[in-house]
N, C-alpha and C positions, 0 to 999 in steps of 0.2 A: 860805367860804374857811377852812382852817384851815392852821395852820401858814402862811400867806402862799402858799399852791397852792391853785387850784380843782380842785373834785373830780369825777369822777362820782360819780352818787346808788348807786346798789345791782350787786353784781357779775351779769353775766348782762343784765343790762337795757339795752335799746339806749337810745343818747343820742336826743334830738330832736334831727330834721332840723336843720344848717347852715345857716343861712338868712343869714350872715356872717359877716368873716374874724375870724377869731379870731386873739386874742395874750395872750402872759402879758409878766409882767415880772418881773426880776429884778435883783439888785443891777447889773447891767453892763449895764441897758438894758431896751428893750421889742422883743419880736422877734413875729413874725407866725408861726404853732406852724398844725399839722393837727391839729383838736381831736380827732379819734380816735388818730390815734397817738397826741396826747400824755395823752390821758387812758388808754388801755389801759396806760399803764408809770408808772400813779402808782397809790395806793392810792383804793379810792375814799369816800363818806365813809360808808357804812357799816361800813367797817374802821377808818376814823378814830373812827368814838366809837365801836369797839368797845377802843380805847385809851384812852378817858378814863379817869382818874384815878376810882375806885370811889367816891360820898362815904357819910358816916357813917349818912344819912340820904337817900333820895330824896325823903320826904315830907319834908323842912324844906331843900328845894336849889332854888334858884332856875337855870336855864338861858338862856343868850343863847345864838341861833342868827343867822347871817345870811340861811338861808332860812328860807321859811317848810312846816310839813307840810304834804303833797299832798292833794289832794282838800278843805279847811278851809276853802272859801269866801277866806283871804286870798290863796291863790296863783292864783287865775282871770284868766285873759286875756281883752282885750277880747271877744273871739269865744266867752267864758262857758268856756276849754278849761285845765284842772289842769296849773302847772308849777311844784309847790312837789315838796320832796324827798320819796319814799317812805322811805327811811333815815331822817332825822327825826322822823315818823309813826311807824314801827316801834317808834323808842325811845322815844318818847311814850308810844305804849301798853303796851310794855313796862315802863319805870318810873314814869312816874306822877308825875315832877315836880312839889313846889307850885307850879311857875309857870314857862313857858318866854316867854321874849319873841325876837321875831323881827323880821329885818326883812321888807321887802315887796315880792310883786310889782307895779312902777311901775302898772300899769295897773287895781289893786285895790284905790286908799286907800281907799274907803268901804266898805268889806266888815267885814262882824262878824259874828257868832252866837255855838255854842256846840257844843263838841267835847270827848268825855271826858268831860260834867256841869263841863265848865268854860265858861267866856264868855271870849271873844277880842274884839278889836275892834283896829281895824288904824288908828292914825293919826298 
């Protein structure tokens, strides 16, 4: 989530299957939203942190994410199948962060290893 809107992950990339009803919330309530229309007329967040604020340093920046990068062992579903963000990932390896902390897919707290020559661990 940033800015308080959930995003899609990368432009061009279809969302996973609906598999329930979706809703956002906003200052005037919580309302029940088509998560394709309302994601085709937002940005998605690979254009959001292509707005982030530049820092001085990549290598001395610490990063919070609420998801977690795709494919890294933390974002696996029970059925062992990748739904963490590819945008994420992207800028992961694009910049190289000393350290990004994320949170988790519910269904992948014991998940860890090691991605980029860095060690993750999810708990």
């Amino acid at each position: 989530m940033v800015g308080g809107k959930t995003k899609g992950d990368l432009p061009g990339v279809p969302m996973e299957p609906q598999t329930y009803d979706a809703f956002t919330s906003s200052p005037s309530g919580i309302r029940q939203i088509n998560a394709l229309d309302y994601f085709s007329k937002n940005p998605t967040m690979e254009e959001e942190l292509a707005d982030l604020p530049v820092p001085r340093s990549y290598e001395k920046t610490i990063f919070l994410f609420h998801a977690p990068p795709f494919q890294t062992r933390l974002d696996h579903l029970y059925e062992g199948r990748p739904f963490g963000s590819r945008a994420i990932r992207r800028y992961i390896e694009r910049y190289q962060p000393l350290l990004t902390l994320h949170g988790h897919i519910h269904e992948s707290p014991y998940q860890s290893g090691n991605y980029l020559g860095s060690h993750f661990e999810n708990i």
